[in-house]
N, CA and C atoms as a LAMMPS dump frame, in Angstrom:
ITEM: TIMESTEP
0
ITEM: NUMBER OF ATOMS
636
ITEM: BOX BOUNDS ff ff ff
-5.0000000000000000e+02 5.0000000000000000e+02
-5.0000000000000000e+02 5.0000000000000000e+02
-5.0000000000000000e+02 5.0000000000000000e+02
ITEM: ATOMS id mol type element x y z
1 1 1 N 207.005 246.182 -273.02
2 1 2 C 208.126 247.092 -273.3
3 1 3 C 207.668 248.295 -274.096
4 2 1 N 206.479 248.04 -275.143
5 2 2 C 205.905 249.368 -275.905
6 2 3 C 205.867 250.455 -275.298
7 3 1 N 204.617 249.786 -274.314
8 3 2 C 204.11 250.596 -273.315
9 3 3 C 205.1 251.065 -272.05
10 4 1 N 205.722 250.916 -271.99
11 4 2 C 206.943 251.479 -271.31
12 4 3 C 207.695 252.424 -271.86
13 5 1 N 208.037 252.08 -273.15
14 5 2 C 208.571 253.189 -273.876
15 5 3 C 207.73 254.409 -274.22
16 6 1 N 206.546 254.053 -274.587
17 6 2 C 205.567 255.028 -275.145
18 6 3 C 205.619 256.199 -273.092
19 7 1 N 205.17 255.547 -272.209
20 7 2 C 205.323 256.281 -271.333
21 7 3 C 206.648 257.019 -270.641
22 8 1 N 207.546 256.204 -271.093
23 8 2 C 208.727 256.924 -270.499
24 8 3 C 209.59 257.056 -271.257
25 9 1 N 209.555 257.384 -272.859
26 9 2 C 210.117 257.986 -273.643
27 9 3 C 211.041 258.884 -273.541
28 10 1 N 210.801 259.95 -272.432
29 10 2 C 211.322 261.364 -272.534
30 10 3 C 212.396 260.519 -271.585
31 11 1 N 212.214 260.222 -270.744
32 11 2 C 213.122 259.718 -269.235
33 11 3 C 214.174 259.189 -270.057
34 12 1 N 214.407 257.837 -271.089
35 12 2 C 214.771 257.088 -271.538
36 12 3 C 216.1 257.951 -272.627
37 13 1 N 215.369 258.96 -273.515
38 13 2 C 216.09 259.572 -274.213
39 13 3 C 216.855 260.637 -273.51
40 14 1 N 216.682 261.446 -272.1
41 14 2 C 217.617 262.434 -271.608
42 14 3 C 218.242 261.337 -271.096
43 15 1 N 217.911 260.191 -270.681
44 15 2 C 219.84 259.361 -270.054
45 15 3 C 220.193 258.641 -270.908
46 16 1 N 220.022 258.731 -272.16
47 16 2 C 220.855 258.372 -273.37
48 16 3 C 221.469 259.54 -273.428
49 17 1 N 221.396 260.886 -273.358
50 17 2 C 222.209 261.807 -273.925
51 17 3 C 222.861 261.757 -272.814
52 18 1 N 222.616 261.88 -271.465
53 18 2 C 223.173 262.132 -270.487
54 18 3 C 224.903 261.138 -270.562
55 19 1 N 224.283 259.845 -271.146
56 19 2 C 225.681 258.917 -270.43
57 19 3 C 226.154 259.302 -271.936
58 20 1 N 225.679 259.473 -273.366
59 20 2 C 226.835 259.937 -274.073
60 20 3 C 227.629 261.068 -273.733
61 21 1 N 226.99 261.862 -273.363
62 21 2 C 227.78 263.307 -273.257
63 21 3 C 228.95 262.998 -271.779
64 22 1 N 228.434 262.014 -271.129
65 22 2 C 229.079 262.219 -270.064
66 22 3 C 230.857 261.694 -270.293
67 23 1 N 230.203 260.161 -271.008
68 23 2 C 231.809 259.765 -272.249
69 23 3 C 232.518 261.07 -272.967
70 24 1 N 231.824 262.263 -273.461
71 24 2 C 232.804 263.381 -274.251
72 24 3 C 233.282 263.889 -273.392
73 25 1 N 232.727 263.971 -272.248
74 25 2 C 233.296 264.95 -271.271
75 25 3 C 234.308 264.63 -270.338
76 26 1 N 234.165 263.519 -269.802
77 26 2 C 235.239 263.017 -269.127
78 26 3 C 236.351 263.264 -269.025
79 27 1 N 236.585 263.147 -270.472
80 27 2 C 238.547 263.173 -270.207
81 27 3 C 238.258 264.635 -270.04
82 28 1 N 237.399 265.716 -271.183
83 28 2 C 237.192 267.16 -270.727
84 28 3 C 237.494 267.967 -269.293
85 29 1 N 237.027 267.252 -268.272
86 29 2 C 236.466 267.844 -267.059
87 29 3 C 237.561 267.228 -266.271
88 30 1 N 238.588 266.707 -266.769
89 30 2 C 239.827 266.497 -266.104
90 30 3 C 240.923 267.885 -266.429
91 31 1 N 240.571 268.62 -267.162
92 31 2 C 241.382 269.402 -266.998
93 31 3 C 241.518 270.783 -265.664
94 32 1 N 240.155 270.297 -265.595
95 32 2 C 240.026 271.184 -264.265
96 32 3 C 240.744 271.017 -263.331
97 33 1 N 240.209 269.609 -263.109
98 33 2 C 241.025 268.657 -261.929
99 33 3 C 242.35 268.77 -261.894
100 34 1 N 243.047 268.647 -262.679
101 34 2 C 244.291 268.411 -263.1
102 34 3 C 244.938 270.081 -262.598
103 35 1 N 244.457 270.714 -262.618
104 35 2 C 244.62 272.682 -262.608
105 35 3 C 245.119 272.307 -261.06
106 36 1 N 243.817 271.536 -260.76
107 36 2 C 243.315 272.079 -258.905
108 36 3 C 244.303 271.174 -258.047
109 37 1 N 244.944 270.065 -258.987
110 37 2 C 246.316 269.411 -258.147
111 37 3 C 247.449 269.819 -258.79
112 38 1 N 247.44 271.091 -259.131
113 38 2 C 248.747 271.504 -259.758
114 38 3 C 249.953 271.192 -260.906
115 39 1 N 249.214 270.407 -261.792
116 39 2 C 249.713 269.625 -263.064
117 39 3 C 249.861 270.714 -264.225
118 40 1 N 248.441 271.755 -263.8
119 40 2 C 248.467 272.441 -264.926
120 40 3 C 247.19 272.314 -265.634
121 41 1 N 246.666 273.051 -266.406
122 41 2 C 245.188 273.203 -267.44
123 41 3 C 245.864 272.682 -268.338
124 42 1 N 245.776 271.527 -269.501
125 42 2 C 245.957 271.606 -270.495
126 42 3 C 245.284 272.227 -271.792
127 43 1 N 245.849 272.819 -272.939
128 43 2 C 245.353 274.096 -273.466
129 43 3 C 245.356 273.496 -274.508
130 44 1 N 245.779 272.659 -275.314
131 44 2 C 245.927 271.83 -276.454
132 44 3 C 244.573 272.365 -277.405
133 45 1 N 245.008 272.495 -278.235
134 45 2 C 244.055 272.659 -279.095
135 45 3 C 242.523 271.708 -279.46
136 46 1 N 241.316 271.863 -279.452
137 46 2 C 240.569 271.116 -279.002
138 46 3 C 239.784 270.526 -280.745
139 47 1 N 239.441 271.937 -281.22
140 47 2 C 238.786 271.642 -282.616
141 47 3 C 238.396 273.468 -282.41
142 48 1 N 237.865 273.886 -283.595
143 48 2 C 237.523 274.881 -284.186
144 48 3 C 235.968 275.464 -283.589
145 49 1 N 235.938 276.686 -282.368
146 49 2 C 235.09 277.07 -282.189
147 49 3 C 234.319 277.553 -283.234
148 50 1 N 232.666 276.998 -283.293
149 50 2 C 231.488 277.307 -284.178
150 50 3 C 231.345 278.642 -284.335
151 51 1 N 230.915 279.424 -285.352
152 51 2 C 230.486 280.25 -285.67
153 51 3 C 229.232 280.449 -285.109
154 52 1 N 228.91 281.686 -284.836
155 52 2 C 227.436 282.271 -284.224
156 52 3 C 226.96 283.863 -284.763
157 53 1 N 225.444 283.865 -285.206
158 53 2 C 225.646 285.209 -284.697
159 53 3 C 224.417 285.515 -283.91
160 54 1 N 224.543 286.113 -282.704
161 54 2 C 223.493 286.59 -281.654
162 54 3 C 223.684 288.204 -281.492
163 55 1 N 222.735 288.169 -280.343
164 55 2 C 222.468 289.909 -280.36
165 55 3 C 222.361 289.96 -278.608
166 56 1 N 222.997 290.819 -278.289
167 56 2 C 223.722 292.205 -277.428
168 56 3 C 222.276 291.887 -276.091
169 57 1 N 222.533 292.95 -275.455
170 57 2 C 221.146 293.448 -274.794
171 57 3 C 221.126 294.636 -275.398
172 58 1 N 222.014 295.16 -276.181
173 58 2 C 221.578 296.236 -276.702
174 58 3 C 220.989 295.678 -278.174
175 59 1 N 220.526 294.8 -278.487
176 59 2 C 220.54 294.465 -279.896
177 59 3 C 221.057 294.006 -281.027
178 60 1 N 222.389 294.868 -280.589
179 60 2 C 223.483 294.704 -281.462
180 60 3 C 223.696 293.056 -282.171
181 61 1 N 224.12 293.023 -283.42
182 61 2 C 224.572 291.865 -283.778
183 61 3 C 226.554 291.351 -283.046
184 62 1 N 226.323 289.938 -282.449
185 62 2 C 227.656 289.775 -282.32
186 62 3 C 228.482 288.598 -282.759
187 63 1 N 229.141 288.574 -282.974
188 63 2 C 229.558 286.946 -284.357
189 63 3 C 231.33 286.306 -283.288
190 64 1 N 231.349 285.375 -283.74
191 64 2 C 232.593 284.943 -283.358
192 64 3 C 233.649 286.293 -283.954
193 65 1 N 233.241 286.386 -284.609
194 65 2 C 234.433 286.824 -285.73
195 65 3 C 234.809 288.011 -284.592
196 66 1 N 234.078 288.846 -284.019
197 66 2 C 234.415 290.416 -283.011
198 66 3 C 235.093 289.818 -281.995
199 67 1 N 235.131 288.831 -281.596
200 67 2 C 235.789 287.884 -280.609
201 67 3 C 237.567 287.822 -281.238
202 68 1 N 237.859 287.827 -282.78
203 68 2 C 238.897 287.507 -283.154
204 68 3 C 240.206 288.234 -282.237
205 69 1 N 241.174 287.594 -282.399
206 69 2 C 242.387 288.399 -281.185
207 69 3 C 242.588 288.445 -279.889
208 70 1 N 241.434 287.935 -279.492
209 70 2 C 241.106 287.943 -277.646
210 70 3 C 240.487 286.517 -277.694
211 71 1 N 241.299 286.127 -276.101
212 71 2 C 240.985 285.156 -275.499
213 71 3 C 239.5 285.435 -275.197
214 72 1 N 238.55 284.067 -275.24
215 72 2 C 237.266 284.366 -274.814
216 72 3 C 236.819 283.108 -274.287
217 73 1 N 235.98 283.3 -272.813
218 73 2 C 235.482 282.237 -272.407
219 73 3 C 233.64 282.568 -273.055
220 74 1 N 233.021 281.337 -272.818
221 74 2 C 231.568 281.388 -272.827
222 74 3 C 231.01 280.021 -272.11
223 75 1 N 229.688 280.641 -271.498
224 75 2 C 229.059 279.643 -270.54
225 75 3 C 227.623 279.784 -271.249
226 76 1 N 227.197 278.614 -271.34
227 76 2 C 225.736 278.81 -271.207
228 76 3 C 224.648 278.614 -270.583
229 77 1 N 224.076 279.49 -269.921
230 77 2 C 222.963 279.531 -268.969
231 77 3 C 221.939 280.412 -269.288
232 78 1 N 220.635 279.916 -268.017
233 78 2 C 219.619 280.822 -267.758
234 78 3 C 219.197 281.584 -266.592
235 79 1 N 218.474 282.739 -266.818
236 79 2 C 218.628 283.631 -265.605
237 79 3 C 217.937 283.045 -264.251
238 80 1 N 216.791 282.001 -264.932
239 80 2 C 216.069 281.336 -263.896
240 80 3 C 216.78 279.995 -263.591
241 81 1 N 217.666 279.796 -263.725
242 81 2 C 218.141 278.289 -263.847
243 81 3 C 218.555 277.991 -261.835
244 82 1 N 217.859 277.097 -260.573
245 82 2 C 217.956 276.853 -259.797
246 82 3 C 219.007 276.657 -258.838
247 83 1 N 220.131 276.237 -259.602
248 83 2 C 221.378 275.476 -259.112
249 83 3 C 222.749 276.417 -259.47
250 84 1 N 222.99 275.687 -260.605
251 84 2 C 224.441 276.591 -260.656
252 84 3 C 225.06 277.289 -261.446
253 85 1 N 223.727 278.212 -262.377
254 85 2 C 223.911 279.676 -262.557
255 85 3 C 224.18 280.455 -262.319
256 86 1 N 224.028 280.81 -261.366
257 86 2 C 224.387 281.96 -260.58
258 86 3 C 225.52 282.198 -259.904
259 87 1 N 225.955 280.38 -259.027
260 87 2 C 227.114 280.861 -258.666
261 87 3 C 228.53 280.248 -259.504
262 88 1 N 228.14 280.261 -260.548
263 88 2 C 228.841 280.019 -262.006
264 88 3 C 229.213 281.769 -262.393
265 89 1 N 227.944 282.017 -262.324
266 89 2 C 228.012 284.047 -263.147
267 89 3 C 229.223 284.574 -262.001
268 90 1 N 229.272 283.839 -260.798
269 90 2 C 229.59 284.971 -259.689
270 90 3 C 230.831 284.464 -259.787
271 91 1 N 231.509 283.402 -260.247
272 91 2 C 233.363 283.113 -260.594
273 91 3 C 233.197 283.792 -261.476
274 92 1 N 232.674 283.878 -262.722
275 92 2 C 232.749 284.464 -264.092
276 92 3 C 233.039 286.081 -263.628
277 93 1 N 232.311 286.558 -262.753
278 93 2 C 232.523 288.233 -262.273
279 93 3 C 233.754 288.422 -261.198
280 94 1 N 234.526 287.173 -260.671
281 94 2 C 235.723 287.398 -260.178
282 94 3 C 236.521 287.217 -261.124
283 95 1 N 236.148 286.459 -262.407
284 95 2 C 237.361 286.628 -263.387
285 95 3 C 237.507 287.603 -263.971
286 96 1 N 236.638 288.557 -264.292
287 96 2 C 236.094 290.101 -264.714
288 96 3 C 237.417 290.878 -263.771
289 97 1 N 236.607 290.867 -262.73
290 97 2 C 237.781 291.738 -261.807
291 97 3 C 239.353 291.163 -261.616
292 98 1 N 239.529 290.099 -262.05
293 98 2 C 240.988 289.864 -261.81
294 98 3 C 241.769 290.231 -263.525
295 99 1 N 240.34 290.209 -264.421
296 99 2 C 240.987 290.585 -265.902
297 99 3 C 241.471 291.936 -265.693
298 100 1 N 240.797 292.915 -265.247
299 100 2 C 240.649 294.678 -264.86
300 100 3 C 242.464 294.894 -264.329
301 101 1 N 242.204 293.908 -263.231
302 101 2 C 243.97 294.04 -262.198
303 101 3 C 244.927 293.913 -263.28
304 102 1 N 244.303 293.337 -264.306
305 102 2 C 245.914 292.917 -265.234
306 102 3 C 245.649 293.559 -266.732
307 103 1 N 244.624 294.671 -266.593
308 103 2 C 244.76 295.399 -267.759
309 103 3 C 244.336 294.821 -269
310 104 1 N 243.629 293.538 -268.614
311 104 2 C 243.178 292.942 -270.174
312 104 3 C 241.57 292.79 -270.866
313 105 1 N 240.79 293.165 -269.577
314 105 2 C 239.461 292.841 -269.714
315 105 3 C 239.204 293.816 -270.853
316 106 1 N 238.487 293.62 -271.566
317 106 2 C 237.696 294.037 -273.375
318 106 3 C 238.685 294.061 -274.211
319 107 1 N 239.564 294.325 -273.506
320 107 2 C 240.975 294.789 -274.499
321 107 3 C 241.648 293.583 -275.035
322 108 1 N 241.753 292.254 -273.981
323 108 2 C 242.518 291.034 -275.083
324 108 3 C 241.865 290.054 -274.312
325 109 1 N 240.406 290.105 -273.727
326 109 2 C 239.904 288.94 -272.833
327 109 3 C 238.477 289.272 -272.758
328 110 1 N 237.998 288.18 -273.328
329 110 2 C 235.756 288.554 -273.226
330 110 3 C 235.663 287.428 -272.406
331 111 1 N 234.013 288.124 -272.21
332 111 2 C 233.193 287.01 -271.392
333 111 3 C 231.77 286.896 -271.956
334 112 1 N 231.537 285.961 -272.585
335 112 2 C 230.04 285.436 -273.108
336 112 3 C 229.232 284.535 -272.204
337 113 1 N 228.266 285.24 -271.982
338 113 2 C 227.205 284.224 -271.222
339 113 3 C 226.077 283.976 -272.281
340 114 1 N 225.58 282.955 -272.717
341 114 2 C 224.54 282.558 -273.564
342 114 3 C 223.63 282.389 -273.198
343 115 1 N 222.013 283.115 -273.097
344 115 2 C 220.948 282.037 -272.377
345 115 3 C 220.642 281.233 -273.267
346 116 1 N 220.27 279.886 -272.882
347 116 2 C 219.406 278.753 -273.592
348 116 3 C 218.099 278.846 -273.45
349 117 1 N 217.499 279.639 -272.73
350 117 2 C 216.229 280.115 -272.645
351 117 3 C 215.418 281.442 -272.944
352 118 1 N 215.921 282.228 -274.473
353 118 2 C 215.611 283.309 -274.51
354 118 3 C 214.496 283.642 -274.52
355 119 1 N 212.881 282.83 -274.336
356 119 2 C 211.656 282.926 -274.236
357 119 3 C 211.217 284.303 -273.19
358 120 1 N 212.189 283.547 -271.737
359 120 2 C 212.218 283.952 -270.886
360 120 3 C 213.216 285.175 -270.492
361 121 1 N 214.07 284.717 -271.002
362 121 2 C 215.766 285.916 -271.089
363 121 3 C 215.262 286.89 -272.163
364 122 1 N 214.692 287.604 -271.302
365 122 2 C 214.473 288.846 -272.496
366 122 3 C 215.705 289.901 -272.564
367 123 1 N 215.668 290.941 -272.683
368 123 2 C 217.382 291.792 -272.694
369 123 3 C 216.94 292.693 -271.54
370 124 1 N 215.381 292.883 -271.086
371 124 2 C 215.478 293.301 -269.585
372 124 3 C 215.492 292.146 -268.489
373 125 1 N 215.253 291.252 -268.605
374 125 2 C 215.326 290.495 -267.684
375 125 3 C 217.095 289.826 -267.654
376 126 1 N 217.602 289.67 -268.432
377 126 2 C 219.191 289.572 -268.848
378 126 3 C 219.808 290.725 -268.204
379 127 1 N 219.841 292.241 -268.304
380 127 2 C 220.157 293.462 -267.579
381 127 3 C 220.216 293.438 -266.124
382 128 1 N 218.951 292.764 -265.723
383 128 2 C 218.599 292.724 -264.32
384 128 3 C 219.483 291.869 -263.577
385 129 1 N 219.348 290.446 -264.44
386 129 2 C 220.441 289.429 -264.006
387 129 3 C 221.819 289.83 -263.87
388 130 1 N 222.185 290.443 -264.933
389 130 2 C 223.699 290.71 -265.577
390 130 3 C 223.778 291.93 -263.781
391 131 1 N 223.163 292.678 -263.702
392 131 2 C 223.388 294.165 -262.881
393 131 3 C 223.832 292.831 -261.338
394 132 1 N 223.273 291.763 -260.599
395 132 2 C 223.439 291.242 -260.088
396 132 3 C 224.76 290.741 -259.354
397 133 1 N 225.785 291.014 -261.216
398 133 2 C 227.528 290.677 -260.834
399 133 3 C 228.177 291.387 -261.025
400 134 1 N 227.575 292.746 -261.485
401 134 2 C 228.32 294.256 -261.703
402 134 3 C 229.345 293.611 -263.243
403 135 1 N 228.378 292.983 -264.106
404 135 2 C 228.795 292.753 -264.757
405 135 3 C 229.541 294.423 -266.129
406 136 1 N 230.397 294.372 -266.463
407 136 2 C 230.975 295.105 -266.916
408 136 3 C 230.873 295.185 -268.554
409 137 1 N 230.089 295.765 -269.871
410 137 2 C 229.204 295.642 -270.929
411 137 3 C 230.768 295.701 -271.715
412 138 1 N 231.416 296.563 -271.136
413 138 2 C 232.683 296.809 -272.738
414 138 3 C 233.256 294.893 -272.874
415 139 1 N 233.405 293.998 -272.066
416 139 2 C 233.964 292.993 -271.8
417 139 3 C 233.368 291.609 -271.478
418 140 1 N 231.805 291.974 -271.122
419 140 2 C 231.071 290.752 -270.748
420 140 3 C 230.191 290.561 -271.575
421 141 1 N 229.775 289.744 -272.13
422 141 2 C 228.638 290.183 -273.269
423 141 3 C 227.392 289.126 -272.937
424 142 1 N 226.168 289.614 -272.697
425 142 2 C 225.19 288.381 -272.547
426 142 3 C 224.332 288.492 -273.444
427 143 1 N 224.53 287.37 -274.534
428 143 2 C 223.84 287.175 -275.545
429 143 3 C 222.833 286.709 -275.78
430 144 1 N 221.694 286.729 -276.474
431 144 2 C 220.423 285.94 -277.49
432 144 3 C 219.95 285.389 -278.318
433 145 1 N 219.25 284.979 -278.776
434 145 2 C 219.035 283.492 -280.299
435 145 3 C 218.163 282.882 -280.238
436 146 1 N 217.471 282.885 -281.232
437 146 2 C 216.16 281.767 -281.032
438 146 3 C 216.676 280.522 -280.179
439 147 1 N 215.486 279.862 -279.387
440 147 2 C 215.915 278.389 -278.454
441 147 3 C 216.525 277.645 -279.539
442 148 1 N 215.757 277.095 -280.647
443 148 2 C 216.3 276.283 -281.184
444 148 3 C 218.066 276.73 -281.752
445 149 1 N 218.175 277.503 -282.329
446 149 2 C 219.441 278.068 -282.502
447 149 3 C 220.799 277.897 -281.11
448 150 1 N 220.151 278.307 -280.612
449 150 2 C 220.921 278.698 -279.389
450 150 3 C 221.059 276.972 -279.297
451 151 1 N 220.094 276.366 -278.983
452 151 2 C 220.561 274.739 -278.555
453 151 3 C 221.735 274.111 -279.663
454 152 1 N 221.523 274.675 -280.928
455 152 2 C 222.641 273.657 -281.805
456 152 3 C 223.603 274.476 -281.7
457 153 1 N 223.784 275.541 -281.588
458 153 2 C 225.183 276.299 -280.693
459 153 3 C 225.969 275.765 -279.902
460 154 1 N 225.292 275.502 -278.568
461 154 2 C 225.332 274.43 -277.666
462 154 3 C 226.219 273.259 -277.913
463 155 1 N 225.284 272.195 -278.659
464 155 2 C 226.025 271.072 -279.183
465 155 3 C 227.177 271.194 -279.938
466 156 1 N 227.408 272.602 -280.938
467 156 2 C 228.385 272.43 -281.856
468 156 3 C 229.627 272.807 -280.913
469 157 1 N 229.593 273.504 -279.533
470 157 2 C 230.267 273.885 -278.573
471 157 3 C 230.683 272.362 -277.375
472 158 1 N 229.883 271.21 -277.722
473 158 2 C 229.985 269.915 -277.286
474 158 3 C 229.111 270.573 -275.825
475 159 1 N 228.421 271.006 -275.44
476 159 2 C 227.625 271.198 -274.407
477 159 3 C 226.538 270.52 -274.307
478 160 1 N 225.67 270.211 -273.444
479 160 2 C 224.605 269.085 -273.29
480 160 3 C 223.781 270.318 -272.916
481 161 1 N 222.376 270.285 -273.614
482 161 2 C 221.428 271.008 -273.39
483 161 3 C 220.434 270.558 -273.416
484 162 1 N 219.449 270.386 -272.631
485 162 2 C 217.931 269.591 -272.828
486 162 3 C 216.548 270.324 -272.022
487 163 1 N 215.749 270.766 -272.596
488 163 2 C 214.61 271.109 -271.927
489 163 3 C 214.278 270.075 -271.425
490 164 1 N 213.639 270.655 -270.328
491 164 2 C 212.782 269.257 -269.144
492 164 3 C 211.694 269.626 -269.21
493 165 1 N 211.045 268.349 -269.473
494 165 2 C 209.544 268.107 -269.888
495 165 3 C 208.494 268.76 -268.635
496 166 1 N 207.587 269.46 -269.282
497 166 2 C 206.917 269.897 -268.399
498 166 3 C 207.071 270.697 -268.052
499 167 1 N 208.18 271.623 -267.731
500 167 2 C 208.825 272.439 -266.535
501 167 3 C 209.673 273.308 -267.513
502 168 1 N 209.685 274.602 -266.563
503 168 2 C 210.41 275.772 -267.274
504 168 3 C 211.861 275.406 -266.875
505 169 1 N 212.613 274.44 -266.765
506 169 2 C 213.602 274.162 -266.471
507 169 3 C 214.238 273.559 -267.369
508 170 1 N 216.001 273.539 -267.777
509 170 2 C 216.614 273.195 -268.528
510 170 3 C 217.602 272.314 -268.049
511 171 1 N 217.786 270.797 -268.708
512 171 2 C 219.477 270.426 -267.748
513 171 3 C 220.7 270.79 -268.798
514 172 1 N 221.471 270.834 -268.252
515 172 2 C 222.632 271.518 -269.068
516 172 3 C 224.082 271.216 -268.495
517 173 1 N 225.304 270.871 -269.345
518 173 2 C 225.937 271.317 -268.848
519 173 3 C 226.97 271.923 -268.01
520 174 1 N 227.092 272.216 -266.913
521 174 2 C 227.789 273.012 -266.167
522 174 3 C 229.016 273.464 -266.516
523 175 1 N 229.479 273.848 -268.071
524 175 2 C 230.903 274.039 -268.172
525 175 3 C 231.302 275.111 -268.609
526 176 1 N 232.706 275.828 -268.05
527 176 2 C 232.766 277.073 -269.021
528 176 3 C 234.2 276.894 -270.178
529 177 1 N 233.557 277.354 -271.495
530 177 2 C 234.417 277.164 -272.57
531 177 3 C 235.892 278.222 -272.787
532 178 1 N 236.988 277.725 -272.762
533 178 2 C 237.6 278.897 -273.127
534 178 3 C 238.662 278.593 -275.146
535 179 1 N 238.5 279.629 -275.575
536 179 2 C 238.898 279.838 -277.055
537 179 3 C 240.178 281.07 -277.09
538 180 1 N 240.734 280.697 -277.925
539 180 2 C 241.783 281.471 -277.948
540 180 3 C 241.493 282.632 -279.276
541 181 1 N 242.7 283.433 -279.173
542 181 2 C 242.697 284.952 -280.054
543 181 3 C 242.182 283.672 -281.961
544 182 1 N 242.568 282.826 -281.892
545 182 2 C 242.499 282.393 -283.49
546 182 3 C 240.635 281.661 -283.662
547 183 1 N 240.04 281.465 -282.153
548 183 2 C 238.747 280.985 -282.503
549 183 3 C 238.723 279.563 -282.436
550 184 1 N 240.132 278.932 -281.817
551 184 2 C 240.015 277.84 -281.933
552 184 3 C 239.511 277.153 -280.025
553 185 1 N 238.58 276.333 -279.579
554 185 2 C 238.156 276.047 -278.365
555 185 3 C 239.576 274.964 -277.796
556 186 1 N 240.356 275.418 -277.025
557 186 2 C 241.231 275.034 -275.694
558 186 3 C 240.989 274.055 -274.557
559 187 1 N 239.745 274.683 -273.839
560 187 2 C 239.548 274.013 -272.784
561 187 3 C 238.357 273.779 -272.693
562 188 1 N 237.987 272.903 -271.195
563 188 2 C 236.79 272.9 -270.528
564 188 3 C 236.66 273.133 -269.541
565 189 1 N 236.18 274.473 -268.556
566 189 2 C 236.062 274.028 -267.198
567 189 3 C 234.957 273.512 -266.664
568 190 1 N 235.244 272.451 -265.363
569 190 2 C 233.804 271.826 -265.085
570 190 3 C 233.615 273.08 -263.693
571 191 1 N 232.769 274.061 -264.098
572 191 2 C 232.376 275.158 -263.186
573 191 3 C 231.84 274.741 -261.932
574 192 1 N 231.607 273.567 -261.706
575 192 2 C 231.036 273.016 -260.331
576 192 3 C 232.299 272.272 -259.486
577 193 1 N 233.59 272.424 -260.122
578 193 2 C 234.464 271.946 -259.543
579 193 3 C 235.038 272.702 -258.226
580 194 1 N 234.771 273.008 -257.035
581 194 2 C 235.151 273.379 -255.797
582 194 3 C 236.576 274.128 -255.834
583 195 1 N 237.462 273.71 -256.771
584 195 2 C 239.278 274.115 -256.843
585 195 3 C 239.361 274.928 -257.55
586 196 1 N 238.286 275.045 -258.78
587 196 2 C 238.394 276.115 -259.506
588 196 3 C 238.58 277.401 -258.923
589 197 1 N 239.094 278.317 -259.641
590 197 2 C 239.017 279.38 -258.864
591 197 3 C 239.315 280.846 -260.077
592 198 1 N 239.012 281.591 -260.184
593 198 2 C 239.336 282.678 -260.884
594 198 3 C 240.626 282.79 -261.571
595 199 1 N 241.479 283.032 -260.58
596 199 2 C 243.228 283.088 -260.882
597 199 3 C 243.318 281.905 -261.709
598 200 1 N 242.942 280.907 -261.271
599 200 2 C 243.266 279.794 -262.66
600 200 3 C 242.812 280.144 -263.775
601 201 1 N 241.373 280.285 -264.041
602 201 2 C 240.904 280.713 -265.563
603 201 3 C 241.868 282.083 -265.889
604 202 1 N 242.626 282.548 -264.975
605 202 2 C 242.816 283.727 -265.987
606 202 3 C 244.327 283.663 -266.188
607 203 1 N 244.994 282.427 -265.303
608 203 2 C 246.245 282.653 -265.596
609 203 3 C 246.624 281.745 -267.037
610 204 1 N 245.305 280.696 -267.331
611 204 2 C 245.148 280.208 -268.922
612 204 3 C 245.135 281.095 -269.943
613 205 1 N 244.405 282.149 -269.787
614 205 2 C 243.613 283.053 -270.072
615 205 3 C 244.848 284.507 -271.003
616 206 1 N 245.804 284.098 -269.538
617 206 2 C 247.405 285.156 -270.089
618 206 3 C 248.145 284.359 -271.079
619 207 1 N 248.018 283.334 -270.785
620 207 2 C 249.041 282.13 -271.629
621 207 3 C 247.933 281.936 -272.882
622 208 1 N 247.184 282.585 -273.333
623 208 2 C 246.419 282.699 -274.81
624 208 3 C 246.591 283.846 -275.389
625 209 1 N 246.791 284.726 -274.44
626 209 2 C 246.761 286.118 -275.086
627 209 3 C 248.498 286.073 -275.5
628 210 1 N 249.619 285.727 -274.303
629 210 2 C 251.035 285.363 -275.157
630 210 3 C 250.884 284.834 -275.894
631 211 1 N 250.351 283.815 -276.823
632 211 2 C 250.428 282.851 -278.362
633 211 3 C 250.816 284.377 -279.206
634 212 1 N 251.727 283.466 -280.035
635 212 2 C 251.2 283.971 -281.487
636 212 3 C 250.242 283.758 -282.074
């Protein structure tokens, strides 16, 4: 058994995190579901989005706190990430354009994309990515942070993040967070859910910006 462990250590500890995280998420990733048979997103208050502060592609410093007053989703990904980055970014850029139709995008609705891999996510290689979804800078923001930083971000956001051994690859994930004007985290969407669809995240999205 030593020797089993000593060799497959790494294997052993990502599906320990895997089946805990998968218990937090569960009831989480029903709210999607629940959207996509017409019950409704539930918005309930979840716990108190973490504090951060990262930087821009322009540099800039950006903190929860500039977020205050506006609904804000955030996802975290990488620009190289194989699977479902990309067509995660590409709902995230129909929710962009359906924010625009209703007059709210920068003005009472953000969009944070996080890489977990800023080694690689430099702020030109982030630009390049970002130019990909006609991503829009007054309203979308793709942020930076040391790895380690950025990973306990992650967790304090209840997200599963794990470098894979060996390989420039990360497992992660797949969810996008949404927080309301007070900073407090709402929902979860499971972004690989097929029903999802834009108009849903954003008709949550109106019903945050009505709160008091």
């Amino acid at each position: 058994m030593n020797a089993f462990m000593k060799k497959n250590w790494f294997n052993v500890a990502v599906i320990v995190i895997l089946l805990a995280m998968i218990g937090s998420f569960g009831y989480k990733l029903w709210f999607s579901d629940a959207a996509a048979a017409g019950k409704g997103t539930q918005l309930e208050k979840i716990k108190a989005a973490p504090d951060f502060e990262l930087q821009d592609l322009s540099g800039a410093k950006v903190t929860k706190a500039d977020a205050a007053g506006k609904a804000g989703l955030y996802y975290f990904f990488y620009s190289s990430c194989p699977d479902v980055c990309q067509p995660t970014s590409f709902l995230l850029s129909q929710v962009q354009e359906e924010l625009k139709k209703q007059n709210l995008f920068g003005s009472k609705a953000l969009i944070h994309s996080i890489t977990v891999d800023p080694t690689v996510d430099t702020a030109q290689k982030l630009t390049q990515f970002s130019a990909q979804f006609n991503t829009d800078p007054s309203g979308w923001k793709f942020l930076r942070g040391e790895e380690k930083q950025t990973a306990e971000l992650a967790e304090k956001f209840g997200v599963m993040v794990v470098k894979d051994k060996g390989a420039a690859t990360f497992t992660h994930s797949n969810v996008i967070l949404l927080v309301d004007k007070h900073g407090d985290l709402r929902t979860y969407y499971n972004a690989s859910d097929v029903n999802l669809t834009a108009k849903t995240i954003v008709k949550d999205m109106q019903t945050l910006i009505k709160e008091k």
